[in-house]
C-alpha positions in Angstrom: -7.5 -12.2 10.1 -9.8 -10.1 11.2 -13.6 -11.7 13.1 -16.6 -10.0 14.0 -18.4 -11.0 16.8 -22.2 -10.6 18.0 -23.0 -8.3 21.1 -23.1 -11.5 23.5 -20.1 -13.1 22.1 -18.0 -9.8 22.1 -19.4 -9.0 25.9 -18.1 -13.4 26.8 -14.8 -12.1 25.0 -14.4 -8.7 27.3 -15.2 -10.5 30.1 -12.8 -13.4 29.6 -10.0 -10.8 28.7 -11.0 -9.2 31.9 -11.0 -11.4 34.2 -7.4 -11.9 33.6 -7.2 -15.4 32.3 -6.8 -14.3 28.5 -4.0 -12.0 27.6 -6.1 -10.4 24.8 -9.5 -11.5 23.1 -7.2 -12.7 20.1 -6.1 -15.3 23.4 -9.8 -15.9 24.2 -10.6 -16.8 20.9 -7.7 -19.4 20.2 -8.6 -21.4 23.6 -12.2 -21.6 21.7 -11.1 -23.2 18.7 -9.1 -25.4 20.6 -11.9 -26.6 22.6 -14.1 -26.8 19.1 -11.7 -29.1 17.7 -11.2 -31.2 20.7 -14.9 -31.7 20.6 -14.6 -32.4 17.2 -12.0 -34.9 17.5 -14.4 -37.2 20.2 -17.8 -36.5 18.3 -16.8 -37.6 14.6 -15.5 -41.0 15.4 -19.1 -41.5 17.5 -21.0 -40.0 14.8 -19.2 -42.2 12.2 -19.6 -45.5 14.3 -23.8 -44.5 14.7 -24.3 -44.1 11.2 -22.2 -47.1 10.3 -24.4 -48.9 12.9 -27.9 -47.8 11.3 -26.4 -48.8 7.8 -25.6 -52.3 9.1 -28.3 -52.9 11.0 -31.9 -54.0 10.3 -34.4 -52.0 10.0 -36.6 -50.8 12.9 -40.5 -50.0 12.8 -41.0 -46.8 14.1 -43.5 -47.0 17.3 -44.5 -44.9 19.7 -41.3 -45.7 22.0 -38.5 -45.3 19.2 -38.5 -41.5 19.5 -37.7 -42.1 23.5 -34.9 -44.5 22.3 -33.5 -42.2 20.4 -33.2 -39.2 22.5 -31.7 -41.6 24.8 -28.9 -42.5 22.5 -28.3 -39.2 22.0 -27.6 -38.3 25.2 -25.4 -40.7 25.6 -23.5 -39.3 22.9 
């Protein structure tokens, strides 16, 4: 499999490679998708649960405070 990367993502790859903590980008680039999927693995369930909770729940009137609620949940998350 072959991947193209952008200039900034190919210069993060060099650099990782170079530093000497990464054998070869091919190295670099594995560690990445682990991390992805890790992250993957803890969002989804969270995600799920939220949207099962707005489903369930009653409905809120949006107001001038829900917004601020909102982003608060979300960094929570």
């Amino acid at each position: 499999m072959q991947i193209m990367l952008d200039g900034p993502l190919e210069t993060f790859v060099t650099e990782k490679v170079r530093s000497g903590r990464y054998v070869d980008a091919a190295e670099v680039v594995r560690e990445a998708l682990r991390m992805l999927e890790r992250q993957y693995a803890v969002e989804s369930p969270l995600l799920e649960a939220a949207l099962l909770e707005g489903v369930r729940d009653e409905h809120v009137p949006y107001n001038a405070g829900t917004l601020d609620r909102v982003r608060q949940l979300a960094d929570v998350l």
